[in-house]
mmCIF file of the N, C-alpha and C atoms, coordinates in Angstrom:
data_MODEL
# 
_entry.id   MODEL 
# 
loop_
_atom_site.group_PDB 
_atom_site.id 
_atom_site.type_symbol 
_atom_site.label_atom_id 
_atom_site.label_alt_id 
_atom_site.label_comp_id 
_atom_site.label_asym_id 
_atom_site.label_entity_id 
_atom_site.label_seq_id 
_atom_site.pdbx_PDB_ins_code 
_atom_site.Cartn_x 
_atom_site.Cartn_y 
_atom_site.Cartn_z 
_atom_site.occupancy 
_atom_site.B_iso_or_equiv 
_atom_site.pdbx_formal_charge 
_atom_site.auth_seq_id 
_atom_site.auth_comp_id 
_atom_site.auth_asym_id 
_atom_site.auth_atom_id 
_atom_site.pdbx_PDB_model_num 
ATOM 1   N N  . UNK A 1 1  ? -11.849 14.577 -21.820 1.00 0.00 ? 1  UNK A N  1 
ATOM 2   C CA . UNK A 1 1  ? -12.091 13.290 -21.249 1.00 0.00 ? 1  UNK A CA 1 
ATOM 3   C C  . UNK A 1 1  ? -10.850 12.737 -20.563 1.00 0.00 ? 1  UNK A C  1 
ATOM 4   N N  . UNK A 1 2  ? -10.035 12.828 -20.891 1.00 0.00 ? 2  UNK A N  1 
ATOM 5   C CA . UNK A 1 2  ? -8.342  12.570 -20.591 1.00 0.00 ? 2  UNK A CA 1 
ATOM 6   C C  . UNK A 1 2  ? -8.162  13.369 -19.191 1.00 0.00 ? 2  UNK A C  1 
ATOM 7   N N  . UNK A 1 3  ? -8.344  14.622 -19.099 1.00 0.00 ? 3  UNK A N  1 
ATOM 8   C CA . UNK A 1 3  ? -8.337  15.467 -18.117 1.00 0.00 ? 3  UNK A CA 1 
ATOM 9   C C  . UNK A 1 3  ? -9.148  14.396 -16.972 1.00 0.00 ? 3  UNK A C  1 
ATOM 10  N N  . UNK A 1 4  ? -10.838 14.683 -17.357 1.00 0.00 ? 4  UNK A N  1 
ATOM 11  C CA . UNK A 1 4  ? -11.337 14.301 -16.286 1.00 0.00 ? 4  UNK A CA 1 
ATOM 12  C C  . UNK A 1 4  ? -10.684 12.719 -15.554 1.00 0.00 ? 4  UNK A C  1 
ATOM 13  N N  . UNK A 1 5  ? -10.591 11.892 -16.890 1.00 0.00 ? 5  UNK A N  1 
ATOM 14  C CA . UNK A 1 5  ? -9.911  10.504 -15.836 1.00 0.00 ? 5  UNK A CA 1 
ATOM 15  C C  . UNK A 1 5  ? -8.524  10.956 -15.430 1.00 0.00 ? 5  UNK A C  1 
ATOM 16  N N  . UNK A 1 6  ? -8.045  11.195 -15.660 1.00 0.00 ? 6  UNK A N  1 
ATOM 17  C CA . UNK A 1 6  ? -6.903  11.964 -14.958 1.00 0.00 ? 6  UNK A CA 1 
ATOM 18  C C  . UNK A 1 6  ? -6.872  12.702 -13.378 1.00 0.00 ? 6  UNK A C  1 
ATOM 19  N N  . UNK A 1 7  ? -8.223  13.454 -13.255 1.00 0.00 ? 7  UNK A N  1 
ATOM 20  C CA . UNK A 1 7  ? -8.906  13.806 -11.958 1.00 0.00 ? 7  UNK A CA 1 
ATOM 21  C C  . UNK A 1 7  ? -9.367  12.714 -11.265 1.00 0.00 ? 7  UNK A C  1 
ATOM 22  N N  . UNK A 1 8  ? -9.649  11.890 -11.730 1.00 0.00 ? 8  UNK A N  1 
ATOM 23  C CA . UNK A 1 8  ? -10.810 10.571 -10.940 1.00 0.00 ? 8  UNK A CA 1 
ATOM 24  C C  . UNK A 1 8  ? -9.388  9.822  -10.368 1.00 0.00 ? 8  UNK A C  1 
ATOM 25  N N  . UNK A 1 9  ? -8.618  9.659  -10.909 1.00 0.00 ? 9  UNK A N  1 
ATOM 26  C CA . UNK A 1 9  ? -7.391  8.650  -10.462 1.00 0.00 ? 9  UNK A CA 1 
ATOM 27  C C  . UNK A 1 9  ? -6.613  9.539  -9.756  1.00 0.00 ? 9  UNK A C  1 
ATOM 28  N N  . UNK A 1 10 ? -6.299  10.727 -9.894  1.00 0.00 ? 10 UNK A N  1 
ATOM 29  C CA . UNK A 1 10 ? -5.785  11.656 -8.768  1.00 0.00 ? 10 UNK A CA 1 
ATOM 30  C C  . UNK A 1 10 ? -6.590  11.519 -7.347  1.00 0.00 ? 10 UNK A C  1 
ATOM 31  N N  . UNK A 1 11 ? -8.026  12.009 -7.066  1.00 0.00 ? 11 UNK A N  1 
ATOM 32  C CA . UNK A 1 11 ? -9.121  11.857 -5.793  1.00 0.00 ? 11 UNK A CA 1 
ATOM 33  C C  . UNK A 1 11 ? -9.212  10.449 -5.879  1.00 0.00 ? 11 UNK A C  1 
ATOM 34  N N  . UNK A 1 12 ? -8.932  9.004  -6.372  1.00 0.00 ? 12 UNK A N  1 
ATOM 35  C CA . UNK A 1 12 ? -9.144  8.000  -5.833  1.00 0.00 ? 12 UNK A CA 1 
ATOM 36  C C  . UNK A 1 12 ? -8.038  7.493  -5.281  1.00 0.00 ? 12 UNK A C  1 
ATOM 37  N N  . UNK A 1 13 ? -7.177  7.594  -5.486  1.00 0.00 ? 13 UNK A N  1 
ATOM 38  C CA . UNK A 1 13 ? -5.666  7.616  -4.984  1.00 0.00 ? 13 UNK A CA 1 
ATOM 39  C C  . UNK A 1 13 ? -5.844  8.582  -3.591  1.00 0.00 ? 13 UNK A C  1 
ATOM 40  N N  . UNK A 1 14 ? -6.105  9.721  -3.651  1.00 0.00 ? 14 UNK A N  1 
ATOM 41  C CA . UNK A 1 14 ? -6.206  10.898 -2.185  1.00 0.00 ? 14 UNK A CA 1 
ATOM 42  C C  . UNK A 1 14 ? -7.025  9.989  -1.558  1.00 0.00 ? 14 UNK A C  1 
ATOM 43  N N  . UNK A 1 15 ? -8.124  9.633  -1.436  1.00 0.00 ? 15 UNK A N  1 
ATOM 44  C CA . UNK A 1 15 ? -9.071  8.760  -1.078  1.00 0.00 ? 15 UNK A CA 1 
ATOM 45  C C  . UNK A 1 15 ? -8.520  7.642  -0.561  1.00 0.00 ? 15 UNK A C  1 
ATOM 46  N N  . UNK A 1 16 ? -7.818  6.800  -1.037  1.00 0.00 ? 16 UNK A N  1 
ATOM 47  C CA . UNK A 1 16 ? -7.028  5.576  -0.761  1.00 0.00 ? 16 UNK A CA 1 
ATOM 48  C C  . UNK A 1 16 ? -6.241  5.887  0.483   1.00 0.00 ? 16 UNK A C  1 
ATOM 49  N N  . UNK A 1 17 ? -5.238  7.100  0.596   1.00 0.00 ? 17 UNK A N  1 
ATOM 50  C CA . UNK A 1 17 ? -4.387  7.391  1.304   1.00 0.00 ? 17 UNK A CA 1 
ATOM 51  C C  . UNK A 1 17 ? -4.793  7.575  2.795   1.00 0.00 ? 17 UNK A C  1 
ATOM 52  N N  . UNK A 1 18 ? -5.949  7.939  3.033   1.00 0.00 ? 18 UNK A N  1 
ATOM 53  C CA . UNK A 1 18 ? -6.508  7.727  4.006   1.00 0.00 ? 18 UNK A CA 1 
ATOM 54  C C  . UNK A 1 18 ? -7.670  6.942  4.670   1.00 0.00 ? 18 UNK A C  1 
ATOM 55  N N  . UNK A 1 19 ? -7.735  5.846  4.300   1.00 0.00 ? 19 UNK A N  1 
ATOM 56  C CA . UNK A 1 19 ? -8.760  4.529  4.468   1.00 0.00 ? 19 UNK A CA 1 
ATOM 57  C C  . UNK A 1 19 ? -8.251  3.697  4.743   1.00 0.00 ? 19 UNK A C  1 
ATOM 58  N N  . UNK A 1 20 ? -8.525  3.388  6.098   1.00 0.00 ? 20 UNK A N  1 
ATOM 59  C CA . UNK A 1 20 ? -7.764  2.862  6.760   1.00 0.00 ? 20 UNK A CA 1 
ATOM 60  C C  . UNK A 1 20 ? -7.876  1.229  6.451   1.00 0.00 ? 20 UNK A C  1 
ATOM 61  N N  . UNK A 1 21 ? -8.814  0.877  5.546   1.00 0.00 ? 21 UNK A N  1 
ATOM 62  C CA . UNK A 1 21 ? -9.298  -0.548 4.905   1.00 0.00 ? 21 UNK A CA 1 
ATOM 63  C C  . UNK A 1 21 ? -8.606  -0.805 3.833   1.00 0.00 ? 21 UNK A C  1 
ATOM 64  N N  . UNK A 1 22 ? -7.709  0.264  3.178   1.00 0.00 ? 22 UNK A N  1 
ATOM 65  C CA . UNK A 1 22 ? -7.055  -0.563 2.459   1.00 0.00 ? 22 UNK A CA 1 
ATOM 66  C C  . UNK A 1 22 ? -5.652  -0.707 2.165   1.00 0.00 ? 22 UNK A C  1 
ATOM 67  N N  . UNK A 1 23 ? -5.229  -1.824 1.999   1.00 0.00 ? 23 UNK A N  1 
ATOM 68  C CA . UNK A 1 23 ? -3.730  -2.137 2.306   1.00 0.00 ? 23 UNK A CA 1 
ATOM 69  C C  . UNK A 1 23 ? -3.272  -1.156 1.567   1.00 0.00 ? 23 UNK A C  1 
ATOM 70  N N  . UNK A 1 24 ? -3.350  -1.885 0.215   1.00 0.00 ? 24 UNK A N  1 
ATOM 71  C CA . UNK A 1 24 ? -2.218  -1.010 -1.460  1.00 0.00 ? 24 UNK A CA 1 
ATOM 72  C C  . UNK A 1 24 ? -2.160  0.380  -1.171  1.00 0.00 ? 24 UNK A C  1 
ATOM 73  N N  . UNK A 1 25 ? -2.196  1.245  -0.559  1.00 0.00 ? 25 UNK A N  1 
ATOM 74  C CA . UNK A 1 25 ? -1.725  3.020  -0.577  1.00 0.00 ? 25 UNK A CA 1 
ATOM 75  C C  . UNK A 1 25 ? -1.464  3.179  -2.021  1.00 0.00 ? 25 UNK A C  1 
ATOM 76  N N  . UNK A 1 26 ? -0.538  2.752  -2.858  1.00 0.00 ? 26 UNK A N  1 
ATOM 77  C CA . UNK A 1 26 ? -0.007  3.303  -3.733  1.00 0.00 ? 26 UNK A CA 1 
ATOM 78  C C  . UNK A 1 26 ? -0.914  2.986  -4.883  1.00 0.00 ? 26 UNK A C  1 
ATOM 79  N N  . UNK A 1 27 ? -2.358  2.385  -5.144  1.00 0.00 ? 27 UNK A N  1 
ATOM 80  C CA . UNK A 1 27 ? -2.990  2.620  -6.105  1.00 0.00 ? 27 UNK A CA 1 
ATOM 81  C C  . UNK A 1 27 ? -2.579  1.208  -7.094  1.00 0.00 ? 27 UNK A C  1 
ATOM 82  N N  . UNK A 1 28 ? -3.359  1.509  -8.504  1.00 0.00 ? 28 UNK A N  1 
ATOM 83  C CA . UNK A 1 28 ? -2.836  0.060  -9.288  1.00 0.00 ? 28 UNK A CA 1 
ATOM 84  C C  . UNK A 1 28 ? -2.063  0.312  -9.877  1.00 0.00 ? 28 UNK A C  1 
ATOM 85  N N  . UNK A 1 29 ? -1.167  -0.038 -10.362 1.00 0.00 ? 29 UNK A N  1 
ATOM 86  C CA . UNK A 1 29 ? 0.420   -0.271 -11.121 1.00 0.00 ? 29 UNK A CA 1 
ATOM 87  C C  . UNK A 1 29 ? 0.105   0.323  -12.233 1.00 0.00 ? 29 UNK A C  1 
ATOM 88  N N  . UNK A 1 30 ? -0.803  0.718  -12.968 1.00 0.00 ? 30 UNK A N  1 
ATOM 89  C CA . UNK A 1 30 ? -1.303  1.379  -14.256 1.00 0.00 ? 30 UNK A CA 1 
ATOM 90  C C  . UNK A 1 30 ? -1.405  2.808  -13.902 1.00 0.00 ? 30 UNK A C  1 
ATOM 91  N N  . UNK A 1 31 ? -1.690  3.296  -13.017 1.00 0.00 ? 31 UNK A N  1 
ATOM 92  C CA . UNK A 1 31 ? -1.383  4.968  -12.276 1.00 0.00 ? 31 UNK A CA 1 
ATOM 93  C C  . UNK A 1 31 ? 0.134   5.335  -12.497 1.00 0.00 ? 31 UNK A C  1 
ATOM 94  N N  . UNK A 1 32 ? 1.081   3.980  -12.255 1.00 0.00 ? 32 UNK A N  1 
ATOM 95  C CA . UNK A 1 32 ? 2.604   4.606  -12.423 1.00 0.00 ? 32 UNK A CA 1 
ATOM 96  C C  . UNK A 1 32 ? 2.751   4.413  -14.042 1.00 0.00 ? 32 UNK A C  1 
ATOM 97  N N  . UNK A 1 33 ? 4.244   5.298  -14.552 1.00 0.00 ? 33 UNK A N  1 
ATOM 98  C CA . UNK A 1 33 ? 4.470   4.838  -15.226 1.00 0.00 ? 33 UNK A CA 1 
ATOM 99  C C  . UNK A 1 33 ? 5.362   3.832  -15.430 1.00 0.00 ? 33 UNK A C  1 
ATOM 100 N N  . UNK A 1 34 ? 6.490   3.432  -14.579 1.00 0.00 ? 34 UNK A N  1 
ATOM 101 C CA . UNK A 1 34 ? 6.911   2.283  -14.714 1.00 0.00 ? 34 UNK A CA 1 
ATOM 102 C C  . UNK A 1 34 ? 6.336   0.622  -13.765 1.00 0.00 ? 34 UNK A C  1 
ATOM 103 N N  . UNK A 1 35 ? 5.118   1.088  -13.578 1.00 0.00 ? 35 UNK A N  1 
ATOM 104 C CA . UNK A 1 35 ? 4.705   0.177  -12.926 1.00 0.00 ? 35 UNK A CA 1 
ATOM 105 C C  . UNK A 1 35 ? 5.190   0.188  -11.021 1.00 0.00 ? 35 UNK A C  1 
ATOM 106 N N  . UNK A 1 36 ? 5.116   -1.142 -10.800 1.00 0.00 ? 36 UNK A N  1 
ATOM 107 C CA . UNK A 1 36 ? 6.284   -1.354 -9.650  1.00 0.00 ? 36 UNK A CA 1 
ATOM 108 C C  . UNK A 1 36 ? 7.416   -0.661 -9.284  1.00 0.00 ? 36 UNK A C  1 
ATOM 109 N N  . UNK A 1 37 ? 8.008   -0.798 -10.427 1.00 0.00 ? 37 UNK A N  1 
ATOM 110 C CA . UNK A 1 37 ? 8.948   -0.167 -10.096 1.00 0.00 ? 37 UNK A CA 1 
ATOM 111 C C  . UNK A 1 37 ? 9.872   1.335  -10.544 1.00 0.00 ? 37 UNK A C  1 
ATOM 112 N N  . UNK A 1 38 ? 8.662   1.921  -10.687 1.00 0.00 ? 38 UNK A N  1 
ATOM 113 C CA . UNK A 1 38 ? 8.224   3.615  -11.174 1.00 0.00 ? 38 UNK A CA 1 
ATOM 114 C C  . UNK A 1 38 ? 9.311   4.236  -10.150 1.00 0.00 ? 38 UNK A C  1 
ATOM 115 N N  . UNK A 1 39 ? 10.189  4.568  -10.169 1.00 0.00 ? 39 UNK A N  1 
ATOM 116 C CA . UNK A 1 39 ? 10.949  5.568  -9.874  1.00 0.00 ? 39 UNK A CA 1 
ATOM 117 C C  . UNK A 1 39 ? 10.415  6.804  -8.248  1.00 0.00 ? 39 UNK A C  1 
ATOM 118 N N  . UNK A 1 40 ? 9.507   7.538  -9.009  1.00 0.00 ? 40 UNK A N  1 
ATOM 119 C CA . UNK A 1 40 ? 8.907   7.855  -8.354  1.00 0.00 ? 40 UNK A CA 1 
ATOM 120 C C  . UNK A 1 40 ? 8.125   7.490  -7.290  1.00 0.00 ? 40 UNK A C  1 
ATOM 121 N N  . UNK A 1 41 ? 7.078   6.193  -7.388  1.00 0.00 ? 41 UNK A N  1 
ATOM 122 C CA . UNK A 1 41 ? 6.560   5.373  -6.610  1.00 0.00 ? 41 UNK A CA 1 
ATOM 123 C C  . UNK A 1 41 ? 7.296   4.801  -5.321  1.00 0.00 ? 41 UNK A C  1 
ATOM 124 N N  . UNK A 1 42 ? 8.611   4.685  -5.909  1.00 0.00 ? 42 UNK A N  1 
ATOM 125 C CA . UNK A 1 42 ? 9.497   3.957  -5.152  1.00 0.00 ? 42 UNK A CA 1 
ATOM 126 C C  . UNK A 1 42 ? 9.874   4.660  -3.503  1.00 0.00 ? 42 UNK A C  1 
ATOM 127 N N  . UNK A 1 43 ? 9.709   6.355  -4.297  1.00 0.00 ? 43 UNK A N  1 
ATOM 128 C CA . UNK A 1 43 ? 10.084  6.837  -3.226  1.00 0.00 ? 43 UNK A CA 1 
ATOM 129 C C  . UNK A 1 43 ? 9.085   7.067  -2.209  1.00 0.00 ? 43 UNK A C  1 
ATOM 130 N N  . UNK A 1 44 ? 8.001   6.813  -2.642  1.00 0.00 ? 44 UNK A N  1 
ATOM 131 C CA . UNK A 1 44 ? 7.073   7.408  -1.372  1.00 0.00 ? 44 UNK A CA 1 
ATOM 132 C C  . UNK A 1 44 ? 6.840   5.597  -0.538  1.00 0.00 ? 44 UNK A C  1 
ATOM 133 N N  . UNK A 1 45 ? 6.193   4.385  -1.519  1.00 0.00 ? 45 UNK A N  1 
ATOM 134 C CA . UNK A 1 45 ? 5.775   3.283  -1.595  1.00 0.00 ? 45 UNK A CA 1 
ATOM 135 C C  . UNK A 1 45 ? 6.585   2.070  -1.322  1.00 0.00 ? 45 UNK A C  1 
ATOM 136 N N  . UNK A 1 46 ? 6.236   0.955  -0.616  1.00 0.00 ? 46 UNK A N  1 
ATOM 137 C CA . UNK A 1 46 ? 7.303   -0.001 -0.900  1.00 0.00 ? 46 UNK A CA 1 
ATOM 138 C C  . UNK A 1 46 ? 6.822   -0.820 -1.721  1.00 0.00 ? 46 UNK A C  1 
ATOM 139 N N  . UNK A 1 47 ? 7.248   -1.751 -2.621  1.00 0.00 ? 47 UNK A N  1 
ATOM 140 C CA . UNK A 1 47 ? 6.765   -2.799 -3.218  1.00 0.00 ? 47 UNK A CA 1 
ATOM 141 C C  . UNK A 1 47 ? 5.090   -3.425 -3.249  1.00 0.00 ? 47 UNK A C  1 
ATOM 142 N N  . UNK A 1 48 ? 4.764   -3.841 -2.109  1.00 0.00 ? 48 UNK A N  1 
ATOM 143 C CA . UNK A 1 48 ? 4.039   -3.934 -1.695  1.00 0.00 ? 48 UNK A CA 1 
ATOM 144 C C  . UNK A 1 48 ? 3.169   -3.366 -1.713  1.00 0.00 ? 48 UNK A C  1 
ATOM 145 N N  . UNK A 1 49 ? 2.790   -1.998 -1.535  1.00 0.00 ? 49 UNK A N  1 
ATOM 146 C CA . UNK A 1 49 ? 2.136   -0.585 -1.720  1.00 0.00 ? 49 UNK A CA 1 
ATOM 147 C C  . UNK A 1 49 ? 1.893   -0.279 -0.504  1.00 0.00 ? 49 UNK A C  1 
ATOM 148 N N  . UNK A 1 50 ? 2.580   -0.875 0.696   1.00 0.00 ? 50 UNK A N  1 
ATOM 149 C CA . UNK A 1 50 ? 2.668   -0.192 1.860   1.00 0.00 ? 50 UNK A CA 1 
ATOM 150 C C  . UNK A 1 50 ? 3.517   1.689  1.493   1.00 0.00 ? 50 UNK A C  1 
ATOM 151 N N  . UNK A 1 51 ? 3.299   2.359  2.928   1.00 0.00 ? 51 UNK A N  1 
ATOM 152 C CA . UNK A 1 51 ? 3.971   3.207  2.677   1.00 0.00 ? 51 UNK A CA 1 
ATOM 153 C C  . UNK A 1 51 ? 5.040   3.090  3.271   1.00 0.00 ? 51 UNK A C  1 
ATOM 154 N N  . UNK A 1 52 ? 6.601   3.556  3.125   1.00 0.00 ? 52 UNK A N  1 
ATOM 155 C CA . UNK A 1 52 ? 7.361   4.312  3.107   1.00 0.00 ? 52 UNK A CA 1 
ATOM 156 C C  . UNK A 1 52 ? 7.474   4.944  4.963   1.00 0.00 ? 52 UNK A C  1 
ATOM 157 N N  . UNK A 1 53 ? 8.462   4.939  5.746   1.00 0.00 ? 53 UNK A N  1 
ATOM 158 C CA . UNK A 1 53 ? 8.726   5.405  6.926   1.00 0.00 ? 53 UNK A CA 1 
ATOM 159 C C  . UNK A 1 53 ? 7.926   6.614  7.009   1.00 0.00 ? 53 UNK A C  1 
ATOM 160 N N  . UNK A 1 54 ? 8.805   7.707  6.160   1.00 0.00 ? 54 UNK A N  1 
ATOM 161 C CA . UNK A 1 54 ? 7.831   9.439  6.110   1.00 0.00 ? 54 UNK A CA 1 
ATOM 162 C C  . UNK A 1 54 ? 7.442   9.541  5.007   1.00 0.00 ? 54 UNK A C  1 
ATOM 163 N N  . UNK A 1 55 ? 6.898   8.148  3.875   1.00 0.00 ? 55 UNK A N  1 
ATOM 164 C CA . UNK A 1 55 ? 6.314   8.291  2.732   1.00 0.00 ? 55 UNK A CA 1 
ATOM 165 C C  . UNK A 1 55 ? 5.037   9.012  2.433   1.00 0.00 ? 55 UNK A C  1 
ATOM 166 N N  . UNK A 1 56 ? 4.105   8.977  3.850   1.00 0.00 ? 56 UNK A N  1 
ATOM 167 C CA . UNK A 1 56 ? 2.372   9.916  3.441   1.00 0.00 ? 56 UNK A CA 1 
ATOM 168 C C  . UNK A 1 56 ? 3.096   11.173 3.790   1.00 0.00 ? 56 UNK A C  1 
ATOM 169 N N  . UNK A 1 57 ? 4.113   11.805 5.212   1.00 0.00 ? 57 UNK A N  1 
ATOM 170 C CA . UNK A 1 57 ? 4.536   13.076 4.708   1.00 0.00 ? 57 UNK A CA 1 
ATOM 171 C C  . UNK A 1 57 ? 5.173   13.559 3.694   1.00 0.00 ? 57 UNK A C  1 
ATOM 172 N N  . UNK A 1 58 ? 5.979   12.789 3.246   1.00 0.00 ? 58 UNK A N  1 
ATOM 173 C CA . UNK A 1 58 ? 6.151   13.572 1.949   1.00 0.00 ? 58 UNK A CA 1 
ATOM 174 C C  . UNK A 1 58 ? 5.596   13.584 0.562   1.00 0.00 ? 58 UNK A C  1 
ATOM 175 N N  . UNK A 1 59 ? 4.495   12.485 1.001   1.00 0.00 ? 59 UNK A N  1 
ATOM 176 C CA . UNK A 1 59 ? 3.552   12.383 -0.128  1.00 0.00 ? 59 UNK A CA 1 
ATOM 177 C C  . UNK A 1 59 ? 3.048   13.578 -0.436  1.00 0.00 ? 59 UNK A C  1 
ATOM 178 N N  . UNK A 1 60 ? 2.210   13.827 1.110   1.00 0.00 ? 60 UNK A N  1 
ATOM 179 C CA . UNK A 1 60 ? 1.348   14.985 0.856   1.00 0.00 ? 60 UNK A CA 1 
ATOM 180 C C  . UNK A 1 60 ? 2.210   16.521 1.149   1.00 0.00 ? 60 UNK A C  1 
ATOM 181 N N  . UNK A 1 61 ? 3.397   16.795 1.108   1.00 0.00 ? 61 UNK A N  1 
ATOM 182 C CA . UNK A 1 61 ? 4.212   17.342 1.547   1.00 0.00 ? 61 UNK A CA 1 
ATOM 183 C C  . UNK A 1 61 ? 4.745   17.967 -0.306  1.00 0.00 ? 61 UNK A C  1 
ATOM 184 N N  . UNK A 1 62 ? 4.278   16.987 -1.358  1.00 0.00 ? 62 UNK A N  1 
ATOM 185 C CA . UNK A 1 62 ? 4.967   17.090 -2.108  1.00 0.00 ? 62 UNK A CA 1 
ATOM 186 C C  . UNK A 1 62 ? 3.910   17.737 -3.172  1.00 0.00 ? 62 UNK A C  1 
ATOM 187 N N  . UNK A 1 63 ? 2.388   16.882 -2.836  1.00 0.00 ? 63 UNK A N  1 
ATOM 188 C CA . UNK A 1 63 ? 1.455   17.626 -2.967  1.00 0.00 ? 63 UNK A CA 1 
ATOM 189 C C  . UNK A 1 63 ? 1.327   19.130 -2.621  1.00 0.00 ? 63 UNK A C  1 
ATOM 190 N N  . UNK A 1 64 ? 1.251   19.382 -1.517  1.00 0.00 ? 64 UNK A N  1 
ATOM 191 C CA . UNK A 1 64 ? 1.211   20.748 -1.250  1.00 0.00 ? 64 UNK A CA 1 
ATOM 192 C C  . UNK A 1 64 ? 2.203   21.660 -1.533  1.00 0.00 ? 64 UNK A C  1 
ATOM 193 N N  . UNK A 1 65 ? 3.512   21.455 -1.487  1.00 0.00 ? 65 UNK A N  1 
ATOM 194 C CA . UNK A 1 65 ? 4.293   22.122 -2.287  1.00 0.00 ? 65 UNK A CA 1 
ATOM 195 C C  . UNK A 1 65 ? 4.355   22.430 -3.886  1.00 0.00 ? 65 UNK A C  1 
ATOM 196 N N  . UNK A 1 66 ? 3.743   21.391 -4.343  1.00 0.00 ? 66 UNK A N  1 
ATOM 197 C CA . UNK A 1 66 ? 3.434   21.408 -5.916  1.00 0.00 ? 66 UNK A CA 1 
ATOM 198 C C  . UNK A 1 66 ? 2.119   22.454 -6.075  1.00 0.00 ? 66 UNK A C  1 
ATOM 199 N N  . UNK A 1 67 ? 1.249   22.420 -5.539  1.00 0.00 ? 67 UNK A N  1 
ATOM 200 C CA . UNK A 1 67 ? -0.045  23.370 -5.338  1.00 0.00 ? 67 UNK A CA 1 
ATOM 201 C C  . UNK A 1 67 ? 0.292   24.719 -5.185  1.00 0.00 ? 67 UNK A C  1 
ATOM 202 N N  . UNK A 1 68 ? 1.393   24.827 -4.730  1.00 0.00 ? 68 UNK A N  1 
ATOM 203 C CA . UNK A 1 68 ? 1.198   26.144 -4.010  1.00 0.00 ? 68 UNK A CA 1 
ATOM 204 C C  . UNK A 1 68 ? 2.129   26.711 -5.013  1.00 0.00 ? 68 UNK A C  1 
ATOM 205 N N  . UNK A 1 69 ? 3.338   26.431 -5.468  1.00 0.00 ? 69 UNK A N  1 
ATOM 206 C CA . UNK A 1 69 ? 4.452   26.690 -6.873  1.00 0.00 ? 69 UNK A CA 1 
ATOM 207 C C  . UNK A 1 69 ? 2.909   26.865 -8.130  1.00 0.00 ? 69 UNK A C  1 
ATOM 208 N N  . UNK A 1 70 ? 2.462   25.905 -7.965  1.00 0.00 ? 70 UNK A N  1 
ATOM 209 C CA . UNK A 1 70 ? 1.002   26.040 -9.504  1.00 0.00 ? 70 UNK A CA 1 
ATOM 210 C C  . UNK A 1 70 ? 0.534   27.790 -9.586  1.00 0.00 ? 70 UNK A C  1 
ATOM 211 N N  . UNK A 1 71 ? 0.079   27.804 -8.070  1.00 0.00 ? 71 UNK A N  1 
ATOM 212 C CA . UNK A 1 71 ? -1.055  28.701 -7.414  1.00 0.00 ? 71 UNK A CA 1 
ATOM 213 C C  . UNK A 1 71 ? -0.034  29.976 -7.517  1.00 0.00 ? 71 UNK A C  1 
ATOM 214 N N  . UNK A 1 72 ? 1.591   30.309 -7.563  1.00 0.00 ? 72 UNK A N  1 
ATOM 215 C CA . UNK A 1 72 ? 2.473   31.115 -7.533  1.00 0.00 ? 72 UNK A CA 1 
ATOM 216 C C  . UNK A 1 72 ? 2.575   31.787 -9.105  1.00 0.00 ? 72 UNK A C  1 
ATOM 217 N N  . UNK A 1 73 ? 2.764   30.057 -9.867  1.00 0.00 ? 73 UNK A N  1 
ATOM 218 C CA . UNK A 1 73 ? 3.077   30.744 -11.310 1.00 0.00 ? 73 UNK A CA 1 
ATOM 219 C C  . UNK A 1 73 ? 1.780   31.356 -11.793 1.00 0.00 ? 73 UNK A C  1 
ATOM 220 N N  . UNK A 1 74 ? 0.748   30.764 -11.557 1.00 0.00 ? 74 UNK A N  1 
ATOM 221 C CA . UNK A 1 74 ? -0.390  31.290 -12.158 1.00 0.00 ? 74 UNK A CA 1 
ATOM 222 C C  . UNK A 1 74 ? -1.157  32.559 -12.060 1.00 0.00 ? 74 UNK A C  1 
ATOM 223 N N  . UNK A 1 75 ? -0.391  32.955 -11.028 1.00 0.00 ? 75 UNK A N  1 
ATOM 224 C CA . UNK A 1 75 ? -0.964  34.124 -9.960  1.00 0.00 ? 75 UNK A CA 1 
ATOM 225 C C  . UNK A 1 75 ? 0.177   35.061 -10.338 1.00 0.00 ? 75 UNK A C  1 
ATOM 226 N N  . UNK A 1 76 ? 1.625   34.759 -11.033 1.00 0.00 ? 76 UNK A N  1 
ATOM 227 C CA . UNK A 1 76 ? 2.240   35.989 -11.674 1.00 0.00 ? 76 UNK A CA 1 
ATOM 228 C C  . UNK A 1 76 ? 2.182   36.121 -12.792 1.00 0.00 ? 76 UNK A C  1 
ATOM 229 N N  . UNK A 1 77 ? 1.643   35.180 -13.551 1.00 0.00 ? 77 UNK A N  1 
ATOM 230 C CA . UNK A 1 77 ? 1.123   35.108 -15.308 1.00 0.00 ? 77 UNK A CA 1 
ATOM 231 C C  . UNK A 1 77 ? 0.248   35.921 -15.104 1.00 0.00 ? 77 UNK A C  1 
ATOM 232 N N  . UNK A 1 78 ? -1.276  36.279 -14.252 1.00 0.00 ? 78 UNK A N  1 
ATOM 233 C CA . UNK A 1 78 ? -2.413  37.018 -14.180 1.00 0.00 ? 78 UNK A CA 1 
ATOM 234 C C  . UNK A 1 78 ? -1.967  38.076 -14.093 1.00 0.00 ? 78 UNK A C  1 
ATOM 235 N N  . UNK A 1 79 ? -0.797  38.731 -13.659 1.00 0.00 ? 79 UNK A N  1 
ATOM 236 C CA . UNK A 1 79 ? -0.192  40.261 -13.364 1.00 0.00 ? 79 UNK A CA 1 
ATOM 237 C C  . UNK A 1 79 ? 0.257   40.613 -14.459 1.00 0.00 ? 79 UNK A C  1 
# 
């Protein structure tokens, strides 16, 4: 159950990132862990939950690099 809401707030967040209706990008303050001012958040997000100059590229930049390292280890554990 943890997993799946864990998935739902991952694709509603992806979802967010490209809709062009809504301001917040960065989701509700309960997705981070320090809230506002989450460390992480900081770097892609501004305050506000606007994005960031090259914050959606390296959003999704960071995404796909993380996918593909997953898709690497998992794929030399199977060997």
């Amino acid at each position: 159950m943890v997993f799946s809401s864990m998935v739902g707030a991952l694709a509603s967040l992806l979802v967010a990132l490209f809709d062009p209706r809504i301001t917040n990008k960065a989701g509700p303050d309960w997705l981070w862990m320090g809230g506002r001012e989450d460390v992480v958040r900081n770097l892609f997000f501004k305050p506000n939950g606007a994005f960031r100059r090259y914050g959606r590229i390296g959003l999704l930049t960071t995404f796909g690099s993380g996918g593909a390292a997953l898709f690497w280890i998992v794929q030399r554990l199977a060997m």
